[in-house]
mmCIF file of the N, C-alpha and C atoms, coordinates in Angstrom:
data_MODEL
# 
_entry.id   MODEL 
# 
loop_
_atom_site.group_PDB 
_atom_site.id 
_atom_site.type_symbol 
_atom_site.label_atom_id 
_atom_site.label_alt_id 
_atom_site.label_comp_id 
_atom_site.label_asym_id 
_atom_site.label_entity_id 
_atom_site.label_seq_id 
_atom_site.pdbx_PDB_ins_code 
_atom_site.Cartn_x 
_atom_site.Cartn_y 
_atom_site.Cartn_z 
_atom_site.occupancy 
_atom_site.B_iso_or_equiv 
_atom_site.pdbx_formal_charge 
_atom_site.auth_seq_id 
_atom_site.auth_comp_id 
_atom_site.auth_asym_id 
_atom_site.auth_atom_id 
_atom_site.pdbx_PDB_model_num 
ATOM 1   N N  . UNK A 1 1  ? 100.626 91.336  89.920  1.00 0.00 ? 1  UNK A N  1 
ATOM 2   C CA . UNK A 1 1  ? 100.582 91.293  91.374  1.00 0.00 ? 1  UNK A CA 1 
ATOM 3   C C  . UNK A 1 1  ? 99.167  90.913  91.795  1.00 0.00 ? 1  UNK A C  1 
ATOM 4   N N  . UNK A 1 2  ? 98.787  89.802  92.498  1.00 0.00 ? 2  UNK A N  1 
ATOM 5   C CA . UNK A 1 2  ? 97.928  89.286  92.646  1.00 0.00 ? 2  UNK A CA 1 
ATOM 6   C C  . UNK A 1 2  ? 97.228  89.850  94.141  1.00 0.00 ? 2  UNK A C  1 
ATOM 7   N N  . UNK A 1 3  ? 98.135  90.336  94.728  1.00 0.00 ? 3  UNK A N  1 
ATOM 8   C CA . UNK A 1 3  ? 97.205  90.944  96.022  1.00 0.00 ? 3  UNK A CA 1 
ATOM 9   C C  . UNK A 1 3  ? 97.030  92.467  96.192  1.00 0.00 ? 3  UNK A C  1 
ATOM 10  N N  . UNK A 1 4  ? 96.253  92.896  95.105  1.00 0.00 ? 4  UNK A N  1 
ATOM 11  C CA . UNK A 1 4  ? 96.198  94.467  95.101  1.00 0.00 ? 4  UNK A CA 1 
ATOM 12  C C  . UNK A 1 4  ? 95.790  94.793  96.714  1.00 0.00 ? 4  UNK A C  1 
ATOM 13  N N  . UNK A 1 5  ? 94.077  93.964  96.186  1.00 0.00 ? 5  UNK A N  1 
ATOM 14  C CA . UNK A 1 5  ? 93.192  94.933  97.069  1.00 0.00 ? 5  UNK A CA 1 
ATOM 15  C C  . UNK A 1 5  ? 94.160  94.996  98.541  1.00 0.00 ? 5  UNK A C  1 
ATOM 16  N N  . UNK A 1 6  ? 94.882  94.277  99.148  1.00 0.00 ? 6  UNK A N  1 
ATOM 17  C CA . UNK A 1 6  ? 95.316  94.066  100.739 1.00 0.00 ? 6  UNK A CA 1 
ATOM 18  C C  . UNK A 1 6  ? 96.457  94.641  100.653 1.00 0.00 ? 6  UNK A C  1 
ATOM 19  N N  . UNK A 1 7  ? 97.065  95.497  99.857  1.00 0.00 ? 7  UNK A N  1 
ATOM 20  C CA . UNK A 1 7  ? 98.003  96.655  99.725  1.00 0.00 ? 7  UNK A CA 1 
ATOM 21  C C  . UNK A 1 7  ? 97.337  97.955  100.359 1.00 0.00 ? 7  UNK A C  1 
ATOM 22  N N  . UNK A 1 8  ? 96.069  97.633  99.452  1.00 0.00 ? 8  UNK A N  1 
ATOM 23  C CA . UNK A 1 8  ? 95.349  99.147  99.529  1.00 0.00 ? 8  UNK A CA 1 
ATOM 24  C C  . UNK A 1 8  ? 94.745  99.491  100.986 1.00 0.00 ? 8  UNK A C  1 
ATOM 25  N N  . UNK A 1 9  ? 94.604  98.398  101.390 1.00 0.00 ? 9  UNK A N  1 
ATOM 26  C CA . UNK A 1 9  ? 93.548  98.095  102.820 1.00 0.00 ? 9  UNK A CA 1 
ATOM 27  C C  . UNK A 1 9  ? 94.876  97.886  104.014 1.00 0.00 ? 9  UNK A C  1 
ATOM 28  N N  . UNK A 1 10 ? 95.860  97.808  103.300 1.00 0.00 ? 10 UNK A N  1 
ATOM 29  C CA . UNK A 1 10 ? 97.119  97.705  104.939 1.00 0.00 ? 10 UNK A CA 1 
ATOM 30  C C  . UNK A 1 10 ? 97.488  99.231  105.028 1.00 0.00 ? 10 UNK A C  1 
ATOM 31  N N  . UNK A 1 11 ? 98.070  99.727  106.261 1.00 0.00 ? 11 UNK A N  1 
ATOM 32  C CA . UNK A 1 11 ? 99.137  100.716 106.699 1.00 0.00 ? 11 UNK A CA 1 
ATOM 33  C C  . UNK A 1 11 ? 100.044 100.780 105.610 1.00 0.00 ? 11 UNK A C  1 
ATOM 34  N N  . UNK A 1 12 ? 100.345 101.590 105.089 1.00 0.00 ? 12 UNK A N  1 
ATOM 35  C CA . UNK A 1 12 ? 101.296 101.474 103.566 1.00 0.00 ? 12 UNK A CA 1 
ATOM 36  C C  . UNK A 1 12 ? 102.143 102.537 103.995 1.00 0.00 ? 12 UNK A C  1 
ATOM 37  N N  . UNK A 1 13 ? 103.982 102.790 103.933 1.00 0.00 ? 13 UNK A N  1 
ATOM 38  C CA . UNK A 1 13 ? 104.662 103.772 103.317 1.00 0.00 ? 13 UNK A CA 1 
ATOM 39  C C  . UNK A 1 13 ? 104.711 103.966 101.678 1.00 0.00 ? 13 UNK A C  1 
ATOM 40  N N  . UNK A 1 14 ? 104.939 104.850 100.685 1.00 0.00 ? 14 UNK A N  1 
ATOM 41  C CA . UNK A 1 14 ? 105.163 104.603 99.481  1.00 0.00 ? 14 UNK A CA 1 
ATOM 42  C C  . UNK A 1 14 ? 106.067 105.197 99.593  1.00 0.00 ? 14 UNK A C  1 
ATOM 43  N N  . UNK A 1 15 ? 107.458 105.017 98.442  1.00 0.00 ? 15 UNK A N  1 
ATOM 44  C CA . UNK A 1 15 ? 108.163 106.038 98.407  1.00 0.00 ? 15 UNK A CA 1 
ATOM 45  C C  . UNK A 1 15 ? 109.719 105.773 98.852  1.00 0.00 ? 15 UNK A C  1 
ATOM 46  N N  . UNK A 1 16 ? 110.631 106.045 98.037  1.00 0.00 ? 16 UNK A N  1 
ATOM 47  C CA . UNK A 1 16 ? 112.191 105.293 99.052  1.00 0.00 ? 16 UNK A CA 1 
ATOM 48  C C  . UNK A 1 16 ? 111.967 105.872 100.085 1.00 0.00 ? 16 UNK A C  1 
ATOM 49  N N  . UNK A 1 17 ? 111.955 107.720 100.280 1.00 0.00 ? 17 UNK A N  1 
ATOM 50  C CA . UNK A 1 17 ? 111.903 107.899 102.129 1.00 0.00 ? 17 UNK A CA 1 
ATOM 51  C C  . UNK A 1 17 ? 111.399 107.709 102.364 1.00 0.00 ? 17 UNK A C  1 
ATOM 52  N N  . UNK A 1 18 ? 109.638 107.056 102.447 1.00 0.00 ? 18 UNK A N  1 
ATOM 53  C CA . UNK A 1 18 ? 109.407 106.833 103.782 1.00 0.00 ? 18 UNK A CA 1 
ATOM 54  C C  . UNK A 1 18 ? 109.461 105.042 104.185 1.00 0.00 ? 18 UNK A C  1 
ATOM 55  N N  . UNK A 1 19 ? 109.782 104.197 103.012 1.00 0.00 ? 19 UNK A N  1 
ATOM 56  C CA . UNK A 1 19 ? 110.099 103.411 103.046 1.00 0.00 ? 19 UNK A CA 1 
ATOM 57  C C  . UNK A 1 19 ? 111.418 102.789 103.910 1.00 0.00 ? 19 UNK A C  1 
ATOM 58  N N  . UNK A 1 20 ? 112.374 103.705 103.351 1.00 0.00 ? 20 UNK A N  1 
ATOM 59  C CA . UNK A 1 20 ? 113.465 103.575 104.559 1.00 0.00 ? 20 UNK A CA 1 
ATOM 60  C C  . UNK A 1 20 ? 113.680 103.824 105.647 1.00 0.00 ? 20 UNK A C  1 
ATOM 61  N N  . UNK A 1 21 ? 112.968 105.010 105.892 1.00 0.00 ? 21 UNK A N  1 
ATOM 62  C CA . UNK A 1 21 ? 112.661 105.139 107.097 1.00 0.00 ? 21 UNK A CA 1 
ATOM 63  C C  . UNK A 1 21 ? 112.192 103.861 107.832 1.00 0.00 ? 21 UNK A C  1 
ATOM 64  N N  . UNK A 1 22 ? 110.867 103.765 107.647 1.00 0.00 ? 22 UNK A N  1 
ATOM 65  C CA . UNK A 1 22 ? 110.127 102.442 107.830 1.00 0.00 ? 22 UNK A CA 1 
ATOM 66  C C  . UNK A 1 22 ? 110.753 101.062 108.686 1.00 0.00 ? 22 UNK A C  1 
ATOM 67  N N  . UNK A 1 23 ? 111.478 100.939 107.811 1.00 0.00 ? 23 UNK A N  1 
ATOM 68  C CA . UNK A 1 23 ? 112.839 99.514  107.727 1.00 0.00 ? 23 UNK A CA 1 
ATOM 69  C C  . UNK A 1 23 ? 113.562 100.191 108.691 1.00 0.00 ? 23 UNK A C  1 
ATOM 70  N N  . UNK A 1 24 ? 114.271 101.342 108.745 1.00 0.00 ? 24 UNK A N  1 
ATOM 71  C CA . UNK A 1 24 ? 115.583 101.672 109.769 1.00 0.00 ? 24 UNK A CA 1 
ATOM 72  C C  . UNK A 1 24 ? 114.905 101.738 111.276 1.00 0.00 ? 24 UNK A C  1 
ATOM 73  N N  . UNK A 1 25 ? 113.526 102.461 111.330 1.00 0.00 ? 25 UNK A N  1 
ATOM 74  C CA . UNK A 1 25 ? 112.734 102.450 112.734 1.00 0.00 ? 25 UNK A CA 1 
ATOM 75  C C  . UNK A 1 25 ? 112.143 101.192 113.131 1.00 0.00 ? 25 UNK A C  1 
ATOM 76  N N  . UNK A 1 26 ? 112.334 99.615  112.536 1.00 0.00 ? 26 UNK A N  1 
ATOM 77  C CA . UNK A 1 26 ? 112.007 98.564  112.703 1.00 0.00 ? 26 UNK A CA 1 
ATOM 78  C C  . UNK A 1 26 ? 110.733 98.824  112.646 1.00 0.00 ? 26 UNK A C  1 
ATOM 79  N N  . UNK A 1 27 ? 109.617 99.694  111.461 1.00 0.00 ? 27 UNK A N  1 
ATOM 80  C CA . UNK A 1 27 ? 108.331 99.624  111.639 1.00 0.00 ? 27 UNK A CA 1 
ATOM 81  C C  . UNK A 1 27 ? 107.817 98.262  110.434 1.00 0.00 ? 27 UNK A C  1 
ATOM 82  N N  . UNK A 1 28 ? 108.406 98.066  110.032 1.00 0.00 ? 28 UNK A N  1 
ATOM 83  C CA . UNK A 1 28 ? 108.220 97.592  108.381 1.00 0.00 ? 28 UNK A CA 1 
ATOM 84  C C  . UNK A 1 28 ? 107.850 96.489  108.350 1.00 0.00 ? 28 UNK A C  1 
ATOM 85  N N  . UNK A 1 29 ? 106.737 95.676  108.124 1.00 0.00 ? 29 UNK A N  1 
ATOM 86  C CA . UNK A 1 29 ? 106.692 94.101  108.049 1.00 0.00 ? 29 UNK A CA 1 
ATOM 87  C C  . UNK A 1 29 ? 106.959 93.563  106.731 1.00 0.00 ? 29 UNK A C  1 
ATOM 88  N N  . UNK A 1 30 ? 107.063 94.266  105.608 1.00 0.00 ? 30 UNK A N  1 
ATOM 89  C CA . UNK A 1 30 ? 107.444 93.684  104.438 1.00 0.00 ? 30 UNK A CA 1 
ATOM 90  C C  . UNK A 1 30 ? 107.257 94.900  103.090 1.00 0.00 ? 30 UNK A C  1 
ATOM 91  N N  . UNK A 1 31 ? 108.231 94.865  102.482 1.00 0.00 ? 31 UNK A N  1 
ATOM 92  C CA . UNK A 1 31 ? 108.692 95.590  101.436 1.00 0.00 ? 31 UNK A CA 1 
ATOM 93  C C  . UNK A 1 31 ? 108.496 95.220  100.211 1.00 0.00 ? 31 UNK A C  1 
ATOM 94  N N  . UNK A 1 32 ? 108.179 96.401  99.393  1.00 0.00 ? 32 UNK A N  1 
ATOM 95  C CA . UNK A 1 32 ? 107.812 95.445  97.710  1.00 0.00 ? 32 UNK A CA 1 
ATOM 96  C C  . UNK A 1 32 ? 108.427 96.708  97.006  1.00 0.00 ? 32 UNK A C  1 
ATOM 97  N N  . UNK A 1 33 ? 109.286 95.598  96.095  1.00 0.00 ? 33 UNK A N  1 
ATOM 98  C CA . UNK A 1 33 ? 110.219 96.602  95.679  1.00 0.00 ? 33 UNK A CA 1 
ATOM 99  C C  . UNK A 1 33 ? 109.906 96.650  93.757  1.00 0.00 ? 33 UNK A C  1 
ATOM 100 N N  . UNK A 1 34 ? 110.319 97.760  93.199  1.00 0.00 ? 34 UNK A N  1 
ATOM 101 C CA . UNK A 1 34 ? 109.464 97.254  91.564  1.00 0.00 ? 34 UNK A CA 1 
ATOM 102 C C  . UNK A 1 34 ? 110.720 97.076  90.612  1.00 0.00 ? 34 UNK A C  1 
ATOM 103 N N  . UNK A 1 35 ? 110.521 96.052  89.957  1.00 0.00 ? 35 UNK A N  1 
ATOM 104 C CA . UNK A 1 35 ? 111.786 95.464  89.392  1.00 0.00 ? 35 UNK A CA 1 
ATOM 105 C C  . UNK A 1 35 ? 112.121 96.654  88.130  1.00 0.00 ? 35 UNK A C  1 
ATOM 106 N N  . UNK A 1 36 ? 111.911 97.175  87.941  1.00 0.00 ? 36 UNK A N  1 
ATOM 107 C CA . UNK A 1 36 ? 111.980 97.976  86.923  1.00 0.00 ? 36 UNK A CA 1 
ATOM 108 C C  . UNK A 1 36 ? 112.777 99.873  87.733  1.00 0.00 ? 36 UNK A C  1 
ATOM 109 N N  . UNK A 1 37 ? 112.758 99.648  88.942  1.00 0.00 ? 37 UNK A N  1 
ATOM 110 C CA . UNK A 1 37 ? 113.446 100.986 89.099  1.00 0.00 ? 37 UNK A CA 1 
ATOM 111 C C  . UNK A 1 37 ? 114.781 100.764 89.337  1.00 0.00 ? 37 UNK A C  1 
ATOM 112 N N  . UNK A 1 38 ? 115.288 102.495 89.551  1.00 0.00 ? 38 UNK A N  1 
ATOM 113 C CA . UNK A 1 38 ? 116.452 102.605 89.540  1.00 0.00 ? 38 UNK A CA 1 
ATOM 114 C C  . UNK A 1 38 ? 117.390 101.515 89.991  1.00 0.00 ? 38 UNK A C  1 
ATOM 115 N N  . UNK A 1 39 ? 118.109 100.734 90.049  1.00 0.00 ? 39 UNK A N  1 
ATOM 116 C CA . UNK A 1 39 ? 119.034 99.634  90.753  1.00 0.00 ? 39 UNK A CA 1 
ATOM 117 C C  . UNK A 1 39 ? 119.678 100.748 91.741  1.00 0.00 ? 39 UNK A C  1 
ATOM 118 N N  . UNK A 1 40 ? 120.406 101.794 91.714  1.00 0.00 ? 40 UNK A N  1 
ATOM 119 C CA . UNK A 1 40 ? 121.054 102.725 92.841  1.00 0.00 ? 40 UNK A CA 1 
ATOM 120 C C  . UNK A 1 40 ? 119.804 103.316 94.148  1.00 0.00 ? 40 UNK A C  1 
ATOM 121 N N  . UNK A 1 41 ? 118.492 103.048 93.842  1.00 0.00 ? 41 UNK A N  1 
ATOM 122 C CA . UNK A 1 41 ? 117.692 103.206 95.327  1.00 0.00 ? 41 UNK A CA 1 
ATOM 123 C C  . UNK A 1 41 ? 117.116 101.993 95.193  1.00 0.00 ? 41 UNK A C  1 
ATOM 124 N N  . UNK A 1 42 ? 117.504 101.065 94.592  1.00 0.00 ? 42 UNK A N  1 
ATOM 125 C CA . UNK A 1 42 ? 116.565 99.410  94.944  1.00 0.00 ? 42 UNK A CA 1 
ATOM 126 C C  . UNK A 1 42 ? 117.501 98.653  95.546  1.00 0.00 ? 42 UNK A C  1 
ATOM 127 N N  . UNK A 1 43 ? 118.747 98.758  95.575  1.00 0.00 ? 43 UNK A N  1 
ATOM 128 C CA . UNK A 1 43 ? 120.338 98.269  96.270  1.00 0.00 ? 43 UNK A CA 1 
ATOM 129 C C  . UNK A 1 43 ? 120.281 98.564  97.462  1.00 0.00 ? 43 UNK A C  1 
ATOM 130 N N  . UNK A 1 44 ? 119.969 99.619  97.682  1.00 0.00 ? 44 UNK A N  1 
ATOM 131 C CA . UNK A 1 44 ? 119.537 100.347 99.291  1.00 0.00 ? 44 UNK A CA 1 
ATOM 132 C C  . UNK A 1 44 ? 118.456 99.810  100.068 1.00 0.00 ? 44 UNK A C  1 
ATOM 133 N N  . UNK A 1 45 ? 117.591 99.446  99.712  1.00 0.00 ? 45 UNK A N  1 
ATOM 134 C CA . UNK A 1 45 ? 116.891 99.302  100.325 1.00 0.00 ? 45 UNK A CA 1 
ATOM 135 C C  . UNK A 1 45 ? 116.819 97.559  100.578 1.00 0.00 ? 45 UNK A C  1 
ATOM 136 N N  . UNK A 1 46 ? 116.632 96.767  99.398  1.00 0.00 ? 46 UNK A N  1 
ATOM 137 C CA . UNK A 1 46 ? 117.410 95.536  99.632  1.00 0.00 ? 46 UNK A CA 1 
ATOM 138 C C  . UNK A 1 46 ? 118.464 95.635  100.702 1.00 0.00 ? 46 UNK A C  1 
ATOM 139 N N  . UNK A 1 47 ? 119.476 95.956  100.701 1.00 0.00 ? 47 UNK A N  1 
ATOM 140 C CA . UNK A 1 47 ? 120.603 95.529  101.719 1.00 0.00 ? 47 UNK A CA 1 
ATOM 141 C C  . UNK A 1 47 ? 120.063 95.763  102.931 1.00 0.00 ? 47 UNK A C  1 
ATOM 142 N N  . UNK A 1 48 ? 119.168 97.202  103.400 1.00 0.00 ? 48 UNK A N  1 
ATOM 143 C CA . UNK A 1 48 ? 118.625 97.398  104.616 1.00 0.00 ? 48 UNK A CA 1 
ATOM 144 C C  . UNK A 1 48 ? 117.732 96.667  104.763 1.00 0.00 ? 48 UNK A C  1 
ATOM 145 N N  . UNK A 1 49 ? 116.829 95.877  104.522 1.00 0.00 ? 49 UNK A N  1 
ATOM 146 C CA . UNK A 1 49 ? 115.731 94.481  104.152 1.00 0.00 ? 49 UNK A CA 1 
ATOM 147 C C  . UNK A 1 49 ? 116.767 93.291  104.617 1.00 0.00 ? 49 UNK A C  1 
ATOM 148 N N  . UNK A 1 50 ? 117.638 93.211  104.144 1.00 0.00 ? 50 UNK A N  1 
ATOM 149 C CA . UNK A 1 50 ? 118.398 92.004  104.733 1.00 0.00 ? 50 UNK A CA 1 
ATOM 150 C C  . UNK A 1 50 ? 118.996 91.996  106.047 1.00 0.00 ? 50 UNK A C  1 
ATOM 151 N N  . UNK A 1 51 ? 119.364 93.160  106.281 1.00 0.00 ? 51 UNK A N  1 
ATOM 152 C CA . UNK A 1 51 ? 120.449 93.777  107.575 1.00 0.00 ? 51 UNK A CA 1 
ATOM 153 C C  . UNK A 1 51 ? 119.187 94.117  108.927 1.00 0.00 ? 51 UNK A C  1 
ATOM 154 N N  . UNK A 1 52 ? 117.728 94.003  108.365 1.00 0.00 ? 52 UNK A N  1 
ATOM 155 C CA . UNK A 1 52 ? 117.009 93.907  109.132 1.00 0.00 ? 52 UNK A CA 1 
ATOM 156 C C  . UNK A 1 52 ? 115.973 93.115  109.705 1.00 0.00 ? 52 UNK A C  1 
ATOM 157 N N  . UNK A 1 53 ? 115.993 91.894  108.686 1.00 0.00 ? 53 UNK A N  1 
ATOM 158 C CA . UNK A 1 53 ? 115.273 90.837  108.570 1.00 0.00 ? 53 UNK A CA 1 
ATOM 159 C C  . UNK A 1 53 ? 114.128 91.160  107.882 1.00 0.00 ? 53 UNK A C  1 
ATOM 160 N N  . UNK A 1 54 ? 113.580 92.334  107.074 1.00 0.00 ? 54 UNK A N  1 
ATOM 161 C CA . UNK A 1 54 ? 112.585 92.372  106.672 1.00 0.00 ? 54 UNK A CA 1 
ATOM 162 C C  . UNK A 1 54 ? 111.754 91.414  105.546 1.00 0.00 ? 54 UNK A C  1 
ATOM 163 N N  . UNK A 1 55 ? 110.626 90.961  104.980 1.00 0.00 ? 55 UNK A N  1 
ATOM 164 C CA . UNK A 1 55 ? 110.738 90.240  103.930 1.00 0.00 ? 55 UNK A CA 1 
ATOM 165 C C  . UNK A 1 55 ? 110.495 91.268  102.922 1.00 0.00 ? 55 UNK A C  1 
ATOM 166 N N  . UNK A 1 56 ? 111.113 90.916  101.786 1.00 0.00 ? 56 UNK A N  1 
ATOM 167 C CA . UNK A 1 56 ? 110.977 91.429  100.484 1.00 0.00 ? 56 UNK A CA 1 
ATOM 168 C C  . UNK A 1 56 ? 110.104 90.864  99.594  1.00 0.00 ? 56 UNK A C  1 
ATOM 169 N N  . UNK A 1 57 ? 109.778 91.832  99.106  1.00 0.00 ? 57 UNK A N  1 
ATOM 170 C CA . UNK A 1 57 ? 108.653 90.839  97.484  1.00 0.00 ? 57 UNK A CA 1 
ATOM 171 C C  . UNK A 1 57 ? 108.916 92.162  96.424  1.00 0.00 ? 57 UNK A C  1 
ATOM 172 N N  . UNK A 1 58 ? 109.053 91.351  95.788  1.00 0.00 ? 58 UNK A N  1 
ATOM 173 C CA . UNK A 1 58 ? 109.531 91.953  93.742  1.00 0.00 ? 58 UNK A CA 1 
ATOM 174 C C  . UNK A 1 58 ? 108.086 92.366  93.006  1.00 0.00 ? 58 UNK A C  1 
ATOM 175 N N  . UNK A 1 59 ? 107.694 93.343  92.776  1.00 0.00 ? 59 UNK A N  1 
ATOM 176 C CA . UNK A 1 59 ? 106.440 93.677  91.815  1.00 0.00 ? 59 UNK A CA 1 
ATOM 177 C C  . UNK A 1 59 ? 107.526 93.687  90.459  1.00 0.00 ? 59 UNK A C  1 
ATOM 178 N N  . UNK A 1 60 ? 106.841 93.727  89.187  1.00 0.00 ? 60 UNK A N  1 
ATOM 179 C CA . UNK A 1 60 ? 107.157 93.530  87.889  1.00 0.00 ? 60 UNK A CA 1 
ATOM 180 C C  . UNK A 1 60 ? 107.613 94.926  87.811  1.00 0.00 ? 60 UNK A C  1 
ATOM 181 N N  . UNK A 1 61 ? 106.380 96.086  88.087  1.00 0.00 ? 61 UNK A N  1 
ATOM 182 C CA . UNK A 1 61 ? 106.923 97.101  87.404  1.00 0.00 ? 61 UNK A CA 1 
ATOM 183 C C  . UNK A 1 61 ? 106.546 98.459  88.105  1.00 0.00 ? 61 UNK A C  1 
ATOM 184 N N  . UNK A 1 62 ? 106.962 99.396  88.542  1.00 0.00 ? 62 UNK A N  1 
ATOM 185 C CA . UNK A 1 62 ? 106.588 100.679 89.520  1.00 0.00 ? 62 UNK A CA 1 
ATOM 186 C C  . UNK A 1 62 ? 105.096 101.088 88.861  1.00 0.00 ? 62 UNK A C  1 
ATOM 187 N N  . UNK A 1 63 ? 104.545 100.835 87.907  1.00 0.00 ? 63 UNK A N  1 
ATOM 188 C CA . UNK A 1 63 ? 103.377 101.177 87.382  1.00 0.00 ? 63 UNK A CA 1 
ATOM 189 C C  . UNK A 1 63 ? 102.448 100.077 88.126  1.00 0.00 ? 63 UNK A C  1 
ATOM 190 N N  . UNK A 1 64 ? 102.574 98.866  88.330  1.00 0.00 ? 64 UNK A N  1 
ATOM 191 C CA . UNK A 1 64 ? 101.801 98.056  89.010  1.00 0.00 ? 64 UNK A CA 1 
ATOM 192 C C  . UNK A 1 64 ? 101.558 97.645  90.488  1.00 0.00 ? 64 UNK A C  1 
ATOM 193 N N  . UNK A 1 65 ? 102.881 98.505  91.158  1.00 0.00 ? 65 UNK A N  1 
ATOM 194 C CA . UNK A 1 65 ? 103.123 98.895  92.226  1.00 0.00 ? 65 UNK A CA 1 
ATOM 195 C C  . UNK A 1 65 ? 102.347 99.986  92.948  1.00 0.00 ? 65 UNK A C  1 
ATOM 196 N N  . UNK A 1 66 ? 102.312 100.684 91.874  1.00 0.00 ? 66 UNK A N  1 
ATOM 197 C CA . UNK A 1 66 ? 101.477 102.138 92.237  1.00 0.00 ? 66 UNK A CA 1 
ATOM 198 C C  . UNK A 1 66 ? 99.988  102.097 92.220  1.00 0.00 ? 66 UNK A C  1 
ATOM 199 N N  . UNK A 1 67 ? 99.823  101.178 91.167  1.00 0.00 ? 67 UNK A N  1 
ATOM 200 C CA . UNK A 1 67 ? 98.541  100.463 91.045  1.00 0.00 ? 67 UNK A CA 1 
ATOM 201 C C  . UNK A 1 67 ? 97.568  99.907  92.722  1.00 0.00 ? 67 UNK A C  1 
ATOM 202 N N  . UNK A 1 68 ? 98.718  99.084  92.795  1.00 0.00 ? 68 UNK A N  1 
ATOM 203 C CA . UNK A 1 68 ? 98.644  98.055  93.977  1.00 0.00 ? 68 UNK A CA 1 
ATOM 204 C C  . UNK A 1 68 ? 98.211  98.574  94.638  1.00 0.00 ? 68 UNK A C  1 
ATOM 205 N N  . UNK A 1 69 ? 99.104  99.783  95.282  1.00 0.00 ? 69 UNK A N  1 
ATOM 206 C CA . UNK A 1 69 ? 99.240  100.597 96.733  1.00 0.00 ? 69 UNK A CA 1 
ATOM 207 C C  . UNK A 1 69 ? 97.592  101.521 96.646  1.00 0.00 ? 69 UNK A C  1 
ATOM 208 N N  . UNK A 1 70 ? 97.004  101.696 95.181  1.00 0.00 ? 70 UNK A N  1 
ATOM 209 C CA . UNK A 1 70 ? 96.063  102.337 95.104  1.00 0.00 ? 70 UNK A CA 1 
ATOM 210 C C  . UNK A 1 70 ? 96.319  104.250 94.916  1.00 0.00 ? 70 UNK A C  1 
ATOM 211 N N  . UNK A 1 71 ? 97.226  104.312 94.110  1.00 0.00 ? 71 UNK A N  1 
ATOM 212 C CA . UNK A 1 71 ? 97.733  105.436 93.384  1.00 0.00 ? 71 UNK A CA 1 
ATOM 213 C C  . UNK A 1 71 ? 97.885  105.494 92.285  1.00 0.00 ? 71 UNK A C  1 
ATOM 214 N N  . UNK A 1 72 ? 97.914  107.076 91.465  1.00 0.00 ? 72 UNK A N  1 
ATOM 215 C CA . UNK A 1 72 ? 97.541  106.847 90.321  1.00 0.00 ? 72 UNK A CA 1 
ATOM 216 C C  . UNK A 1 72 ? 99.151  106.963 89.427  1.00 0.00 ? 72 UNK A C  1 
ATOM 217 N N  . UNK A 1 73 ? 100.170 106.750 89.967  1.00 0.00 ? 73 UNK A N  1 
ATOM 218 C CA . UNK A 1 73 ? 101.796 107.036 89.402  1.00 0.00 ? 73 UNK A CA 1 
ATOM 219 C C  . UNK A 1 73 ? 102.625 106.081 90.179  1.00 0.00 ? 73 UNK A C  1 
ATOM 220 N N  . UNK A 1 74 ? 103.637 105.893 89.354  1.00 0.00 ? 74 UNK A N  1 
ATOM 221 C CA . UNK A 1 74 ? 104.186 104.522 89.433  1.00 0.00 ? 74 UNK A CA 1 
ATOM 222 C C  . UNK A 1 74 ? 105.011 104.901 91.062  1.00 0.00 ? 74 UNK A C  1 
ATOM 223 N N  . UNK A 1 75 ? 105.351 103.640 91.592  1.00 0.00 ? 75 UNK A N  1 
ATOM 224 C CA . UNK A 1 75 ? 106.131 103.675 92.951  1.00 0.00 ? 75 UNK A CA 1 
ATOM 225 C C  . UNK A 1 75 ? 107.854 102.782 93.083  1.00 0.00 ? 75 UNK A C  1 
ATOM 226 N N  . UNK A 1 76 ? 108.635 103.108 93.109  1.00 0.00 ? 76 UNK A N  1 
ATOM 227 C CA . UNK A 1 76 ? 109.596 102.263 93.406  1.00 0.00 ? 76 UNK A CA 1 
ATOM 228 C C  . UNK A 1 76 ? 109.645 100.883 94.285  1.00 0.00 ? 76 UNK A C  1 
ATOM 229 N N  . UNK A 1 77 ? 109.322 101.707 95.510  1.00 0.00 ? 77 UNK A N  1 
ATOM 230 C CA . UNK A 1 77 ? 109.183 100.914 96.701  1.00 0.00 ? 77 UNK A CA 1 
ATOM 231 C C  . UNK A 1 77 ? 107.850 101.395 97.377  1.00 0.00 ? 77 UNK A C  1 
ATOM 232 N N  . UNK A 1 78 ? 107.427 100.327 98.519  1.00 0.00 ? 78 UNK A N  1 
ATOM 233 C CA . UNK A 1 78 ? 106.447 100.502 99.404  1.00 0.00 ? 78 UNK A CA 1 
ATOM 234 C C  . UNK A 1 78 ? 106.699 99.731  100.491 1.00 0.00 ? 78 UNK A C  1 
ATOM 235 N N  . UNK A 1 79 ? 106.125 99.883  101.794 1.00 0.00 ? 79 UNK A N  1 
ATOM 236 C CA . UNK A 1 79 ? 106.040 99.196  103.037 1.00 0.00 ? 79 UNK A CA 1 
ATOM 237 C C  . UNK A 1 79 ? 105.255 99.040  103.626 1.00 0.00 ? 79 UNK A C  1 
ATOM 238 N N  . UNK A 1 80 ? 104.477 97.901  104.243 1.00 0.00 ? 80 UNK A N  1 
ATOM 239 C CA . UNK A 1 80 ? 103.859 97.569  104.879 1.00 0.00 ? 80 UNK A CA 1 
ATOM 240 C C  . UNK A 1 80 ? 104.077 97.445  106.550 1.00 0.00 ? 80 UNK A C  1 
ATOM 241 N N  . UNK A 1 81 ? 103.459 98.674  107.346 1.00 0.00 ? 81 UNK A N  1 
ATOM 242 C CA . UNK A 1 81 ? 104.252 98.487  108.218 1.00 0.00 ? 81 UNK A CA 1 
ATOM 243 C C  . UNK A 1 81 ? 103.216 98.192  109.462 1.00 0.00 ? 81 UNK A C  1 
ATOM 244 N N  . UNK A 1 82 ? 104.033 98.745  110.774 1.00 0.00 ? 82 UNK A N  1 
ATOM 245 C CA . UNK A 1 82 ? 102.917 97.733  112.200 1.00 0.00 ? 82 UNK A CA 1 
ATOM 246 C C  . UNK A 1 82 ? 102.194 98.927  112.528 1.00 0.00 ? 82 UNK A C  1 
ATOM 247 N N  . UNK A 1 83 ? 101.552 98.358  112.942 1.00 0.00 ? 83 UNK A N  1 
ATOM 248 C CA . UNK A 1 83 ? 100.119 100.044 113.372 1.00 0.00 ? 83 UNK A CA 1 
ATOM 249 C C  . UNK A 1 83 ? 100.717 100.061 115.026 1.00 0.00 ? 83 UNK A C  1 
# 
């Protein structure tokens, strides 16, 4: 994932809840989801990403995700949302 540092430096949710949340309150400007988690909370949140227009982006792996966001344990999902 090539854009750590501007993960770390945006408004961030981590986390399926507060991620979904995020997306369902139309706060969310874009979602990064880690290809490596569960498919039964990455299905969810994808479909609500589509059903809301959000954009999506794929990290490789919840360890580089977690990285990203500037934490020290892996993340499923994250959101970037509006201040």
């Amino acid at each position: 994932m090539s854009n750590d540092r501007g993960l770390q430096d945006a408004h961030v949710k981590i986390g399926t809840k507060q991620t979904m949340r995020a997306v369902e309150l139309g706060r969310a400007e874009e979602v990064y989801v880690a290809e490596d988690a569960d498919p039964r909370l990455t299905s969810k949140i994808i479909a609500l990403c589509n059903q809301h227009g959000v954009k999506l982006t794929y990290v490789d792996t919840m360890h580089n995700l977690g990285i990203a966001c500037g934490i020290e344990v892996g993340a499923a999902m994250a959101a970037i949302v509006k201040r």
